[in-house]
mmCIF file of the protein (N, C-alpha, C, O) and its ligand, coordinates in Angstrom:
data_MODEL
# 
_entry.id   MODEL 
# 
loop_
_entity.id 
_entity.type 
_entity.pdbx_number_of_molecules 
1 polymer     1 
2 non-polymer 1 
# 
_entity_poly.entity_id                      1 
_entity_poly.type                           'polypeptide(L)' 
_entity_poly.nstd_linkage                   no 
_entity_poly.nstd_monomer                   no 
_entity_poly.pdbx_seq_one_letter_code       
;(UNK)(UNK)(UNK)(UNK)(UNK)(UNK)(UNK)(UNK)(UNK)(UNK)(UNK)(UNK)(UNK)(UNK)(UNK)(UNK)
(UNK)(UNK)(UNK)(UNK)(UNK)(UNK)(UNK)(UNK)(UNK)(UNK)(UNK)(UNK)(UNK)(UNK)(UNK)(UNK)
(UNK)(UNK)(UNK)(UNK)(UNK)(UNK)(UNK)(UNK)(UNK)(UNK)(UNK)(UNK)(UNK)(UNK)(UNK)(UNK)
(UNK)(UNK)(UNK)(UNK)(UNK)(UNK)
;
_entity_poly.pdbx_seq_one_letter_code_can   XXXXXXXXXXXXXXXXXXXXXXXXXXXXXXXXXXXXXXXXXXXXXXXXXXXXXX 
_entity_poly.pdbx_strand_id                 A 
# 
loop_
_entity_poly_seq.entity_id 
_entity_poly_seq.num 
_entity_poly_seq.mon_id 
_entity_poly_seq.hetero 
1 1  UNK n 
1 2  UNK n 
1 3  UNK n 
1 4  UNK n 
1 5  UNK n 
1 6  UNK n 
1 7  UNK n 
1 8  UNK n 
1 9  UNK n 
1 10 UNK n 
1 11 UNK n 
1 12 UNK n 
1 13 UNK n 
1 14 UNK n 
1 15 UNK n 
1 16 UNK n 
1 17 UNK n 
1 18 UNK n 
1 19 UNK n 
1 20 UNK n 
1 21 UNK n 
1 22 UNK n 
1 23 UNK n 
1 24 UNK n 
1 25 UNK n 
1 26 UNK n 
1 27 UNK n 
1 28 UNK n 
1 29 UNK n 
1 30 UNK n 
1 31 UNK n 
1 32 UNK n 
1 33 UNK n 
1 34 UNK n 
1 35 UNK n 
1 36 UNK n 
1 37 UNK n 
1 38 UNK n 
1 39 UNK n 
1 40 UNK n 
1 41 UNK n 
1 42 UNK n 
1 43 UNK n 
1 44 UNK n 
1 45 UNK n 
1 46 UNK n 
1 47 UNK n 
1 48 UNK n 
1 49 UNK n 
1 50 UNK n 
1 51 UNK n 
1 52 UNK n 
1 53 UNK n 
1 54 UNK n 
# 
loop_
_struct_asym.id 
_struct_asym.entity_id 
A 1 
B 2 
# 
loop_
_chem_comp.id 
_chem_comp.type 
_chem_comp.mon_nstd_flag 
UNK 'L-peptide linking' . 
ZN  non-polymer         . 
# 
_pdbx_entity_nonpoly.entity_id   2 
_pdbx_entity_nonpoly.name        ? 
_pdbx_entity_nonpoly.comp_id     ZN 
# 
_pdbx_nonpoly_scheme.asym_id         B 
_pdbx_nonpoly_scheme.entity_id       2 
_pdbx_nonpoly_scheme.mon_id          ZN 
_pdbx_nonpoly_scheme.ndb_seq_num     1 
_pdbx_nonpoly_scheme.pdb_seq_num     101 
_pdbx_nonpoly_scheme.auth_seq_num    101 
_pdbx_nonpoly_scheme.pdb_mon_id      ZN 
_pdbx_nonpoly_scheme.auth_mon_id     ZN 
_pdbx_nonpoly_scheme.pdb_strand_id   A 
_pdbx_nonpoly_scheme.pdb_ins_code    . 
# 
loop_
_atom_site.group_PDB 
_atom_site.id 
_atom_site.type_symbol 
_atom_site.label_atom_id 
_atom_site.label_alt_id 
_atom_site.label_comp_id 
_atom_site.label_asym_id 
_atom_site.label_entity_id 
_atom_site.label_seq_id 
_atom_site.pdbx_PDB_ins_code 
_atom_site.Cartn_x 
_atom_site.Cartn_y 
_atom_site.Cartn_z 
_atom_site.occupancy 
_atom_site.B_iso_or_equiv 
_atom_site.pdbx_formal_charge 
_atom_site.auth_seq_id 
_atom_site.auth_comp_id 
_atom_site.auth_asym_id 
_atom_site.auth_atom_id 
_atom_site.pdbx_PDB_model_num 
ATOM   1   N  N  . UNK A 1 1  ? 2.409   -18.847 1.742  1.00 0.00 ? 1   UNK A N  1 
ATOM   2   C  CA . UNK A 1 1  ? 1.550   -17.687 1.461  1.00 0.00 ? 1   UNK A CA 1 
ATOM   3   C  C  . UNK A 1 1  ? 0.771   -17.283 2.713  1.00 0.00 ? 1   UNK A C  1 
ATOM   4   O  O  . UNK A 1 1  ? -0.435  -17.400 2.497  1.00 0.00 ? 1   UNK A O  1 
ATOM   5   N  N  . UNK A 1 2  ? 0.984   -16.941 3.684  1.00 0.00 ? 2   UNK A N  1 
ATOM   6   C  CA . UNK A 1 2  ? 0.632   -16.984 5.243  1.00 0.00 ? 2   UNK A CA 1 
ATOM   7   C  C  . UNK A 1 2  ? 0.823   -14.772 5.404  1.00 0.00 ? 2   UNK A C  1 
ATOM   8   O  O  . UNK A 1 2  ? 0.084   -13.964 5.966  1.00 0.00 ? 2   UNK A O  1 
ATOM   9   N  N  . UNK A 1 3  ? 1.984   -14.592 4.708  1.00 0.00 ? 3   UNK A N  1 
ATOM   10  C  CA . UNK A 1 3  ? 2.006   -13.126 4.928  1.00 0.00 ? 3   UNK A CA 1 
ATOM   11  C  C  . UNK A 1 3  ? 1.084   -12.520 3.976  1.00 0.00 ? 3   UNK A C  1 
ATOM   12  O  O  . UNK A 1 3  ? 0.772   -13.149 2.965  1.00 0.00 ? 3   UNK A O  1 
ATOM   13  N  N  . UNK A 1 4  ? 0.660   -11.459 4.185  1.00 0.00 ? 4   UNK A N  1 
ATOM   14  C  CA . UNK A 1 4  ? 0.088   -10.662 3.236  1.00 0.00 ? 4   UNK A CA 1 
ATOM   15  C  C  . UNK A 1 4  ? 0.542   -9.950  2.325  1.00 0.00 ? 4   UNK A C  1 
ATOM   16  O  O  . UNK A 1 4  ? -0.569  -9.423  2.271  1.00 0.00 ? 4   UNK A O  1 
ATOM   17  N  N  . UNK A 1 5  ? 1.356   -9.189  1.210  1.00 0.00 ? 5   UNK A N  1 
ATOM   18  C  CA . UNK A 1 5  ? 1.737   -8.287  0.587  1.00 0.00 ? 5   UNK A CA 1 
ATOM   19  C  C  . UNK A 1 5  ? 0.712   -7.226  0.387  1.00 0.00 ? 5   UNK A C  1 
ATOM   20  O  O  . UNK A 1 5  ? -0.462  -7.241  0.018  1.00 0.00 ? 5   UNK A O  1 
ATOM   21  N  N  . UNK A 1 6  ? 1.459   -6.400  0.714  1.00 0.00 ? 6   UNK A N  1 
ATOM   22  C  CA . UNK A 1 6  ? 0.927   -4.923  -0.080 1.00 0.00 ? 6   UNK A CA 1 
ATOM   23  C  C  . UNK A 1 6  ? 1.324   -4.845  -1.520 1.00 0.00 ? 6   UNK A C  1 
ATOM   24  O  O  . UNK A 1 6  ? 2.474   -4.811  -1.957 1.00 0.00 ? 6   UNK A O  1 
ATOM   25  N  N  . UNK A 1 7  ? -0.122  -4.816  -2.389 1.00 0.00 ? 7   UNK A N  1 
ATOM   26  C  CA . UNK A 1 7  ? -0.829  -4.603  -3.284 1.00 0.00 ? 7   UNK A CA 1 
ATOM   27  C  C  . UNK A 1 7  ? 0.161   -3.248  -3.805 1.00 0.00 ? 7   UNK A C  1 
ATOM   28  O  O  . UNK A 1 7  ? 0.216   -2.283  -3.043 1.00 0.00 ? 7   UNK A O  1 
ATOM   29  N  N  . UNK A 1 8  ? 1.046   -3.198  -5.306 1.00 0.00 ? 8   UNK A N  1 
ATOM   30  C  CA . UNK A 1 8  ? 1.607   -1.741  -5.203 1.00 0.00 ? 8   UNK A CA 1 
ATOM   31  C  C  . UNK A 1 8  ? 1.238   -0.533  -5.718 1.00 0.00 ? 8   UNK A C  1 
ATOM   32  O  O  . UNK A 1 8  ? 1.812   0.545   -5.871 1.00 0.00 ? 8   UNK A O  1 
ATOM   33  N  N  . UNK A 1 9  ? -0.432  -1.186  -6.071 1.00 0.00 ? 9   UNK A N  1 
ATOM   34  C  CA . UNK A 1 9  ? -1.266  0.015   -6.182 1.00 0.00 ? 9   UNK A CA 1 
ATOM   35  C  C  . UNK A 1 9  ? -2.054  0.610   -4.939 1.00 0.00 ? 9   UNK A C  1 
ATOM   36  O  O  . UNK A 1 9  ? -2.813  1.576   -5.021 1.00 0.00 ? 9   UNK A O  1 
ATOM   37  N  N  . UNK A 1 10 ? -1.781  -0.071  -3.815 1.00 0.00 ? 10  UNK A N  1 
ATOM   38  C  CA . UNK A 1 10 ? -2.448  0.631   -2.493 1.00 0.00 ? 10  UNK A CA 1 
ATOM   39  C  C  . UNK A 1 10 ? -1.990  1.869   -2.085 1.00 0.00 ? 10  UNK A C  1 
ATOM   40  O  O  . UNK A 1 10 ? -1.101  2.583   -2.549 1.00 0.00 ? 10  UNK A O  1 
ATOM   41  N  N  . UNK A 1 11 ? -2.778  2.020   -1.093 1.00 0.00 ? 11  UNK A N  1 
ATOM   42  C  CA . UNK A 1 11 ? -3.192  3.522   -0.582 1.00 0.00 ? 11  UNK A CA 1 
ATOM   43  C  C  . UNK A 1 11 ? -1.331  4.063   -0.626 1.00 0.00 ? 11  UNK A C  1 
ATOM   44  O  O  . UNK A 1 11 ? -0.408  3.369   -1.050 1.00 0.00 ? 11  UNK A O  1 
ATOM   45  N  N  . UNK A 1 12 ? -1.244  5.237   -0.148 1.00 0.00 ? 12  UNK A N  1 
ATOM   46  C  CA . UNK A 1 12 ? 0.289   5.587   -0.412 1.00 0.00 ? 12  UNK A CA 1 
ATOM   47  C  C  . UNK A 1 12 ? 0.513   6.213   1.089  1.00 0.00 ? 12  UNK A C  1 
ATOM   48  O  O  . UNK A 1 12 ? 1.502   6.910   1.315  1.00 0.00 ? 12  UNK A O  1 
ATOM   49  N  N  . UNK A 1 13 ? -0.427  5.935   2.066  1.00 0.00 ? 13  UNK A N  1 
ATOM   50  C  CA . UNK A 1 13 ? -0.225  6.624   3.182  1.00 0.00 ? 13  UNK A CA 1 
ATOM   51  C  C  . UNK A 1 13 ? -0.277  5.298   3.897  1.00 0.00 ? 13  UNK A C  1 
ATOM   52  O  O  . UNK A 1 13 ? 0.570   5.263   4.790  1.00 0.00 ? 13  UNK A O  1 
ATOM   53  N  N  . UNK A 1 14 ? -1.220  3.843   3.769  1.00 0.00 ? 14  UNK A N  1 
ATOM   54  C  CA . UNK A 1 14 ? -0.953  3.114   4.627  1.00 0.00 ? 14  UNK A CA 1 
ATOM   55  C  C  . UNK A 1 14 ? -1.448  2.021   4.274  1.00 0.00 ? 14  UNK A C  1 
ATOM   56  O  O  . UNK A 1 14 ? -2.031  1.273   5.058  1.00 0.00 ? 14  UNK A O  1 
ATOM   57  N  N  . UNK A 1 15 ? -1.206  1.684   2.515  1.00 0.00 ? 15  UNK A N  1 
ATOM   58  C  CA . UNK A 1 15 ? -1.392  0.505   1.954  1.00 0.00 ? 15  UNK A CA 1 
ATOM   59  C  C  . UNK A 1 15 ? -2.319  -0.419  1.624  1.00 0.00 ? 15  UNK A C  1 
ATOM   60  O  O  . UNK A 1 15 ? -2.202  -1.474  1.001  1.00 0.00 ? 15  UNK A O  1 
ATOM   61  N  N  . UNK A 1 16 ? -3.490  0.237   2.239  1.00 0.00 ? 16  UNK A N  1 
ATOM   62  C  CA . UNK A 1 16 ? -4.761  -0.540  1.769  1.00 0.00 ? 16  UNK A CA 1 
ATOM   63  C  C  . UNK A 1 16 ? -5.317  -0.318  0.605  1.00 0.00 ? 16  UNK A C  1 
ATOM   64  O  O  . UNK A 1 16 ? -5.372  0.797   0.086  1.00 0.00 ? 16  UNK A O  1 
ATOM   65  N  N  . UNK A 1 17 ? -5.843  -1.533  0.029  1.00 0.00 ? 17  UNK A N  1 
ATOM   66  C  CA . UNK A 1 17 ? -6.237  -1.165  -1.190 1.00 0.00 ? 17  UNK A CA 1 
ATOM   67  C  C  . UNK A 1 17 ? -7.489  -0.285  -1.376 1.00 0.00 ? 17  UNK A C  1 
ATOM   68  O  O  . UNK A 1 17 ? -8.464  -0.229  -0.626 1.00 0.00 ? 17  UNK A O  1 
ATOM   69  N  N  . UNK A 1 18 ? -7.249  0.468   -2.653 1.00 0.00 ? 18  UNK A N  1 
ATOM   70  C  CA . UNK A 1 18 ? -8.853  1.655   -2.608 1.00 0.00 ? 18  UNK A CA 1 
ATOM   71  C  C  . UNK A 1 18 ? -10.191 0.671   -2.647 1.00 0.00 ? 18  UNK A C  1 
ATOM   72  O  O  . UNK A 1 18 ? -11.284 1.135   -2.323 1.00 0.00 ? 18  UNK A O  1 
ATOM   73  N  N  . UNK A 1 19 ? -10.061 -0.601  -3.029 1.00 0.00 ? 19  UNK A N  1 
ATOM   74  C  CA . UNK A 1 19 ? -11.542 -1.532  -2.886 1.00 0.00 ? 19  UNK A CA 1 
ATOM   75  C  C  . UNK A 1 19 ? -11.804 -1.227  -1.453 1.00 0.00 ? 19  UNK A C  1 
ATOM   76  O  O  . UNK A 1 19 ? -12.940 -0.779  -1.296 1.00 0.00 ? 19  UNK A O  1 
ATOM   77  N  N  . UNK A 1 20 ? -11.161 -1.322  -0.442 1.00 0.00 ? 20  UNK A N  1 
ATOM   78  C  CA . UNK A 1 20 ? -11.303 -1.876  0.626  1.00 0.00 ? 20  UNK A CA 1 
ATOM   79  C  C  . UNK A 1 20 ? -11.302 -0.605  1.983  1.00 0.00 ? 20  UNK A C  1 
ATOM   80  O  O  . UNK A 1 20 ? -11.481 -0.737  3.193  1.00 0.00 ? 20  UNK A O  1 
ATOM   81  N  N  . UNK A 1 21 ? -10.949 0.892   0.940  1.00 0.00 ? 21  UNK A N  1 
ATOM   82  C  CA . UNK A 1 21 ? -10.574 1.841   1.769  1.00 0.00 ? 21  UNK A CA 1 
ATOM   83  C  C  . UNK A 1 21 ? -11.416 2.630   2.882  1.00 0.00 ? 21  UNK A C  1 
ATOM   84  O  O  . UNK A 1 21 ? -11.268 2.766   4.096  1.00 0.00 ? 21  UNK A O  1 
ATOM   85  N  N  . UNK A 1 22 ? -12.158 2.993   2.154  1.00 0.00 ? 22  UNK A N  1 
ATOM   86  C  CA . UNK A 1 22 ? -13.306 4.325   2.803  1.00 0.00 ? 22  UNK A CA 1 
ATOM   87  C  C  . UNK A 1 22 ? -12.076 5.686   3.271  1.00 0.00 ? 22  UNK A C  1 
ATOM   88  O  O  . UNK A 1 22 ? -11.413 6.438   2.556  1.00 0.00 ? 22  UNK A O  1 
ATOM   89  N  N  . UNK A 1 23 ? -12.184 5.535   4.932  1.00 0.00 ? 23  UNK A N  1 
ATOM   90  C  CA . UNK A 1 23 ? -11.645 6.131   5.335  1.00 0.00 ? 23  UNK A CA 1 
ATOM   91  C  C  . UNK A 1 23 ? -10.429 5.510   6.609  1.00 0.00 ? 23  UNK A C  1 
ATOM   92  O  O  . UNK A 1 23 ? -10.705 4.668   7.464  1.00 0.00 ? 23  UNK A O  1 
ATOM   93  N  N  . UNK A 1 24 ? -9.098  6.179   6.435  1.00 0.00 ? 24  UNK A N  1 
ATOM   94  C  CA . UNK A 1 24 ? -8.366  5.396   7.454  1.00 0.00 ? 24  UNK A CA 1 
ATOM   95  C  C  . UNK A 1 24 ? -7.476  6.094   8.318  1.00 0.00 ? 24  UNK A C  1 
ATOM   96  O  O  . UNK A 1 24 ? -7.484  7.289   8.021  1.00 0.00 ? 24  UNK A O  1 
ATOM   97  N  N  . UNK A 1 25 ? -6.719  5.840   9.255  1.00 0.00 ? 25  UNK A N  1 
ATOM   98  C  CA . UNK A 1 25 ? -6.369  6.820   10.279 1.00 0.00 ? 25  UNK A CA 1 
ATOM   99  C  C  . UNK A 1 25 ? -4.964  6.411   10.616 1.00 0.00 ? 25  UNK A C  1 
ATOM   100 O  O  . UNK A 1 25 ? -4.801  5.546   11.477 1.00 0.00 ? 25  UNK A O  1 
ATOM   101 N  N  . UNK A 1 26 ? -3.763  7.051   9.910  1.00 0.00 ? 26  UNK A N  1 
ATOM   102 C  CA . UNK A 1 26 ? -2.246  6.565   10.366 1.00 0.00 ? 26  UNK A CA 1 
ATOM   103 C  C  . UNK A 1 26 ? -1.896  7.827   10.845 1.00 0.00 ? 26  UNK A C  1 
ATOM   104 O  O  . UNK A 1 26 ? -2.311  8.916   10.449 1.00 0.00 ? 26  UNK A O  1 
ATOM   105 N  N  . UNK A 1 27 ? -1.036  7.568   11.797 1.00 0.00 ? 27  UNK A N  1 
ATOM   106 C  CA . UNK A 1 27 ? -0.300  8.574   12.104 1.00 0.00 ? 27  UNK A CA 1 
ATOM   107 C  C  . UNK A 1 27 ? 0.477   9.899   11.962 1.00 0.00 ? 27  UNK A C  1 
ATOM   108 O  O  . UNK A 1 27 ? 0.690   10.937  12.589 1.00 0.00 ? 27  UNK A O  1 
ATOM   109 N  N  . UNK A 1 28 ? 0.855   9.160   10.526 1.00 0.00 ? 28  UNK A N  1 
ATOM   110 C  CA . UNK A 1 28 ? 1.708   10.287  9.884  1.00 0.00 ? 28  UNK A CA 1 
ATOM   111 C  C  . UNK A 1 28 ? 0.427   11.342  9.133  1.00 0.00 ? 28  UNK A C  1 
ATOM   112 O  O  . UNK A 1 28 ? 0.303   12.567  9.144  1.00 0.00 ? 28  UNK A O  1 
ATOM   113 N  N  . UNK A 1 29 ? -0.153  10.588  8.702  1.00 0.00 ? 29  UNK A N  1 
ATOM   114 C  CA . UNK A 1 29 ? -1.708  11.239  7.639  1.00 0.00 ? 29  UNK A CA 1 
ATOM   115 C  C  . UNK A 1 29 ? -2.756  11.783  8.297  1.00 0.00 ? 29  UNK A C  1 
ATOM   116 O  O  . UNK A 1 29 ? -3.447  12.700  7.853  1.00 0.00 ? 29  UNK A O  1 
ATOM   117 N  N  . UNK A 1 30 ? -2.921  11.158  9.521  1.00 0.00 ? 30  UNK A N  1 
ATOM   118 C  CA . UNK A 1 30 ? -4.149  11.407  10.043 1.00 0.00 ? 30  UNK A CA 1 
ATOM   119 C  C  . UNK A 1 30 ? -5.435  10.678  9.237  1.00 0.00 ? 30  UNK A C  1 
ATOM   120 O  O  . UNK A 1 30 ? -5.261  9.675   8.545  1.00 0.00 ? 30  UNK A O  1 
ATOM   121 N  N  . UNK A 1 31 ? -6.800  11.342  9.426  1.00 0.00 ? 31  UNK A N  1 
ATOM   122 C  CA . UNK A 1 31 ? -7.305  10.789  8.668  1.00 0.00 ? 31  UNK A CA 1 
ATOM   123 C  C  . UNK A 1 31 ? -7.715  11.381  7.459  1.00 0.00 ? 31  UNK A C  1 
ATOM   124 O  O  . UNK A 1 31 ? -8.027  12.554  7.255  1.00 0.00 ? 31  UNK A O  1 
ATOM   125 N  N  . UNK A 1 32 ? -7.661  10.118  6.429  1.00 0.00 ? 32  UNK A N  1 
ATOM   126 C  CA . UNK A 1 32 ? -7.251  10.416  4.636  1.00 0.00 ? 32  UNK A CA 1 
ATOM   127 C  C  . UNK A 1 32 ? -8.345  8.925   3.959  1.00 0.00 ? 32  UNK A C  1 
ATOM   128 O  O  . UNK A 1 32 ? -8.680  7.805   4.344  1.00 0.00 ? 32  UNK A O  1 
ATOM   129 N  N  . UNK A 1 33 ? -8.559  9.810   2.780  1.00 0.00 ? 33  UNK A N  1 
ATOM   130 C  CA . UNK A 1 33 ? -9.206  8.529   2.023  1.00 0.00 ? 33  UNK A CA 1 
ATOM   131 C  C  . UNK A 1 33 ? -7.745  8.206   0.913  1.00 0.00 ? 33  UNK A C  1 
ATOM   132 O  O  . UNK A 1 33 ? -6.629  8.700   0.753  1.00 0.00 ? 33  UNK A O  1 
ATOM   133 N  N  . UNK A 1 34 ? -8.697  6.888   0.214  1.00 0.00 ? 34  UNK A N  1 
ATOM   134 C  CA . UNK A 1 34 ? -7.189  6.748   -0.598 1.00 0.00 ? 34  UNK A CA 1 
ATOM   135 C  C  . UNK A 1 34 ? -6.213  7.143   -1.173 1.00 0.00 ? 34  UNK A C  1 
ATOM   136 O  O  . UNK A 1 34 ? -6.650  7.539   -2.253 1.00 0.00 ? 34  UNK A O  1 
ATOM   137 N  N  . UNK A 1 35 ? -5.547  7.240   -1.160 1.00 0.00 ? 35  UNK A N  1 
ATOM   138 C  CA . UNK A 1 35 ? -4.204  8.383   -2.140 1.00 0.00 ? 35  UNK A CA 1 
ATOM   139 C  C  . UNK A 1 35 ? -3.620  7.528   -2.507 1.00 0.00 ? 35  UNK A C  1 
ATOM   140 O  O  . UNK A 1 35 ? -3.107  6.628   -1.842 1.00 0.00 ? 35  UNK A O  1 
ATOM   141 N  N  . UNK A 1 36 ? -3.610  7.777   -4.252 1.00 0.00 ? 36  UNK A N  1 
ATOM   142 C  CA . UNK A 1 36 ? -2.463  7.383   -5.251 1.00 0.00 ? 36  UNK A CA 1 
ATOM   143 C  C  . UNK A 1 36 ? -0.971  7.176   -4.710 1.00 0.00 ? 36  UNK A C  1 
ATOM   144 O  O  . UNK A 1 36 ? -0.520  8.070   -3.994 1.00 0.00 ? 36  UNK A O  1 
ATOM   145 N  N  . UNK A 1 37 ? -0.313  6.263   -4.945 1.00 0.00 ? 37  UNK A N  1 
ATOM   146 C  CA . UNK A 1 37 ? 0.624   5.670   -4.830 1.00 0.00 ? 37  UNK A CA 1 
ATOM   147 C  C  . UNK A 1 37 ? 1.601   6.851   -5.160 1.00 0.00 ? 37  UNK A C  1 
ATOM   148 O  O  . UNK A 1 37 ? 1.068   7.654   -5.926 1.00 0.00 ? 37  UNK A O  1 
ATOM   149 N  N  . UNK A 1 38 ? 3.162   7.258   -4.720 1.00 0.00 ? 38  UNK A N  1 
ATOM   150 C  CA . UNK A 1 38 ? 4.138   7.506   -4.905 1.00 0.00 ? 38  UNK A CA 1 
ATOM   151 C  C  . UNK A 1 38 ? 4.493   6.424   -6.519 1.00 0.00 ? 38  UNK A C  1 
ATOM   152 O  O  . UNK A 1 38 ? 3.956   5.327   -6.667 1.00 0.00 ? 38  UNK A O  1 
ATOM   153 N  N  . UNK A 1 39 ? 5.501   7.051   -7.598 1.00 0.00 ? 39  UNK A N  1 
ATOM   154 C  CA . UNK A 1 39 ? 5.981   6.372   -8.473 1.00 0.00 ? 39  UNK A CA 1 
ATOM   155 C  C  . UNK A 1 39 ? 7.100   5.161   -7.525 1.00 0.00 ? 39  UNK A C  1 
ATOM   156 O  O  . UNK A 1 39 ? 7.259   3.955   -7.717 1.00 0.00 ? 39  UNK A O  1 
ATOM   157 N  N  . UNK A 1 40 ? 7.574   5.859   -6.741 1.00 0.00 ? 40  UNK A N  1 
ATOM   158 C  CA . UNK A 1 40 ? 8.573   5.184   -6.288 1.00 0.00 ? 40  UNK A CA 1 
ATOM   159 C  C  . UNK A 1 40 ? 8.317   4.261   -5.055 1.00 0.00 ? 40  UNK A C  1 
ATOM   160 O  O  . UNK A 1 40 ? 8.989   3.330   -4.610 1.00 0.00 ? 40  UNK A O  1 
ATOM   161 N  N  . UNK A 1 41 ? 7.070   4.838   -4.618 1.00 0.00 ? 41  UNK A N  1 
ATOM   162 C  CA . UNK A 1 41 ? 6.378   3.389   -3.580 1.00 0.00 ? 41  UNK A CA 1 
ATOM   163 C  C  . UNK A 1 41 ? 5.622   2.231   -4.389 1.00 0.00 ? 41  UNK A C  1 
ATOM   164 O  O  . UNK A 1 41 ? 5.261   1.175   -3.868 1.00 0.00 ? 41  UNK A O  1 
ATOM   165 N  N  . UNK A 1 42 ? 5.445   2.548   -5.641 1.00 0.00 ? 42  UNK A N  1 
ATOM   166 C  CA . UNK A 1 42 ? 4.917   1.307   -6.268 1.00 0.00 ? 42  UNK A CA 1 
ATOM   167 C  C  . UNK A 1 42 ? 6.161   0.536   -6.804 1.00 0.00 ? 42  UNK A C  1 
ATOM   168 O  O  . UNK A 1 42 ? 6.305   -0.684  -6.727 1.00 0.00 ? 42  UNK A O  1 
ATOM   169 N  N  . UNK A 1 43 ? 6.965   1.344   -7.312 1.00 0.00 ? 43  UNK A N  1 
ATOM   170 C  CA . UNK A 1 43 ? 8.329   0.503   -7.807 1.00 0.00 ? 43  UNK A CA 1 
ATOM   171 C  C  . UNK A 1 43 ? 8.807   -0.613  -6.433 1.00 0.00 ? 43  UNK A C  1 
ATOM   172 O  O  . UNK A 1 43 ? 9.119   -1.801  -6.521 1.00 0.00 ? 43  UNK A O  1 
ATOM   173 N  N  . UNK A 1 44 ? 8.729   0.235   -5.226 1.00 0.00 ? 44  UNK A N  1 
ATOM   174 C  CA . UNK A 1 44 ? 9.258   -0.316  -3.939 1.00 0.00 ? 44  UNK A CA 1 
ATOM   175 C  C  . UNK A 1 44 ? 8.652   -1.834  -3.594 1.00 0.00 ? 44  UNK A C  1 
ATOM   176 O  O  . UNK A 1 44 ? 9.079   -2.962  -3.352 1.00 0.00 ? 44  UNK A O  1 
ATOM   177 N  N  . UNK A 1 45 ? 7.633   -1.272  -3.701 1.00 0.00 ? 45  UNK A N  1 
ATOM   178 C  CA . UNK A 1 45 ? 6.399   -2.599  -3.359 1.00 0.00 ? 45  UNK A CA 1 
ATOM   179 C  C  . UNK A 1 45 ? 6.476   -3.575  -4.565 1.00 0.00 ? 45  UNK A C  1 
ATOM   180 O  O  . UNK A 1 45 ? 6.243   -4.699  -4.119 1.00 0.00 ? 45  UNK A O  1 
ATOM   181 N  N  . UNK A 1 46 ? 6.642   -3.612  -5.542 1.00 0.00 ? 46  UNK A N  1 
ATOM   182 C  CA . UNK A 1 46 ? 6.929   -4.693  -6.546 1.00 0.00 ? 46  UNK A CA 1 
ATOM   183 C  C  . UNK A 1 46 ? 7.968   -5.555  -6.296 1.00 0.00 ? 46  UNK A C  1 
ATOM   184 O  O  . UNK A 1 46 ? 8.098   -6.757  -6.064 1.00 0.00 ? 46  UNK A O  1 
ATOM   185 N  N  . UNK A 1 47 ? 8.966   -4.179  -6.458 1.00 0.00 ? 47  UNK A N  1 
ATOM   186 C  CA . UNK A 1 47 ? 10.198  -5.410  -5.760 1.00 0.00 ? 47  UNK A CA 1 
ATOM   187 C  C  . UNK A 1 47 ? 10.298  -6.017  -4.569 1.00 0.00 ? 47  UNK A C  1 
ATOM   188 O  O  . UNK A 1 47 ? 11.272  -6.769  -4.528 1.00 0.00 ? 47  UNK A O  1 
ATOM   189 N  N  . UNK A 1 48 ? 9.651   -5.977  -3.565 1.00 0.00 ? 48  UNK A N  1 
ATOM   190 C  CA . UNK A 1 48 ? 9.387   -6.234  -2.420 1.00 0.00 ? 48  UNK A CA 1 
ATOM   191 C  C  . UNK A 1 48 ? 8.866   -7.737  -2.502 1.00 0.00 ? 48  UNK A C  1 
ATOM   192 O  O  . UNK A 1 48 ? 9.411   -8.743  -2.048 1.00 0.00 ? 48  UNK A O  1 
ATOM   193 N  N  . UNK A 1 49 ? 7.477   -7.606  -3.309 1.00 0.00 ? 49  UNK A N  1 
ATOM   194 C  CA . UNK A 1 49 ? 6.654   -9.045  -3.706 1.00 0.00 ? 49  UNK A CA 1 
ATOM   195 C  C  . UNK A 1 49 ? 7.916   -9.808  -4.183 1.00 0.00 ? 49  UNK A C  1 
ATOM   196 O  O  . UNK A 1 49 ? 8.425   -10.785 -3.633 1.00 0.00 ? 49  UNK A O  1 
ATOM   197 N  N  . UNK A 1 50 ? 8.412   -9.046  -5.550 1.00 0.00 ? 50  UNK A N  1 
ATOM   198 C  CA . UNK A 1 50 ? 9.581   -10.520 -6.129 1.00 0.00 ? 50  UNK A CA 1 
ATOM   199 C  C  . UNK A 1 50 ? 10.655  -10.993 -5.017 1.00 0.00 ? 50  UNK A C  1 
ATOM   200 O  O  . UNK A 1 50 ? 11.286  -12.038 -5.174 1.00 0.00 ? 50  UNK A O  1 
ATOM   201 N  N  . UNK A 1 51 ? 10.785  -10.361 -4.152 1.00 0.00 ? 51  UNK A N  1 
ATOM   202 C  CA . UNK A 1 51 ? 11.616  -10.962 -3.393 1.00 0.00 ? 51  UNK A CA 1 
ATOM   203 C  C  . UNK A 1 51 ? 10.950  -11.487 -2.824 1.00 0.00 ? 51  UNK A C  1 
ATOM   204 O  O  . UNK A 1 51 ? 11.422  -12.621 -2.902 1.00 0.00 ? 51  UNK A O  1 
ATOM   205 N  N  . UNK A 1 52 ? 9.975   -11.567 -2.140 1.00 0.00 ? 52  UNK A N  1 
ATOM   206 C  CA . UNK A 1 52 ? 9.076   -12.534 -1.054 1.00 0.00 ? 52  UNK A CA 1 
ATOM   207 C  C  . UNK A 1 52 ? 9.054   -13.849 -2.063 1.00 0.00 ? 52  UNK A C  1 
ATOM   208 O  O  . UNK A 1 52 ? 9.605   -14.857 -1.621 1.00 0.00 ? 52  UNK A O  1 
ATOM   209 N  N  . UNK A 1 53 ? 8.425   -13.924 -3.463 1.00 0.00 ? 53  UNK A N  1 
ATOM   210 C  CA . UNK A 1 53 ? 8.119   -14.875 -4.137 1.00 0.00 ? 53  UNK A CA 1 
ATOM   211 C  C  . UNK A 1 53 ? 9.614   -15.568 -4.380 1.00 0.00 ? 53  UNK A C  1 
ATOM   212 O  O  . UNK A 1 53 ? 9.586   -16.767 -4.104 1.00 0.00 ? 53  UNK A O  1 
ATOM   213 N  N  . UNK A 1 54 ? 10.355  -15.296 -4.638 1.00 0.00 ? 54  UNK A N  1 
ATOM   214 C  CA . UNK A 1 54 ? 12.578  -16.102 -5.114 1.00 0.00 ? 54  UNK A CA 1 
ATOM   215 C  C  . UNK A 1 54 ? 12.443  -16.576 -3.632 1.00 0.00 ? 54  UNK A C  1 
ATOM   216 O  O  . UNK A 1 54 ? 13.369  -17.178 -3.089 1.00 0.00 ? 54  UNK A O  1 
HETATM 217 ZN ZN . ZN  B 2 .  ? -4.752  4.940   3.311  1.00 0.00 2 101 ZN  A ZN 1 
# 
């Protein structure tokens, strides 16, 4: 347990969770406060964890 996972309710621009957000600055977004997840970036990120965990 050394890596971190992204949470697949985090931000949808650069994964931080909204506890922890304020304001943040990626590239593609610029700067953005939290934004709701994509349906299909949370699906992504789930399966992501179960594979880290098998
Ligand atoms: Zn963000």
């Amino acid at each position: 347990m050394t890596t971190r996972s992204v949470s697949p309710n985090a931000c949808g621009h650069c994964g931080i969770d909204q506890h922890g957000h304020a304001q943040q600055w990626t590239t593609e977004a610029g700067w953005h406060t939290w934004t709701p997840p994509a349906q299909g970036q949370i699906k992504q990120r789930m399966r992501a964890r179960t594979a880290k965990e098998n």
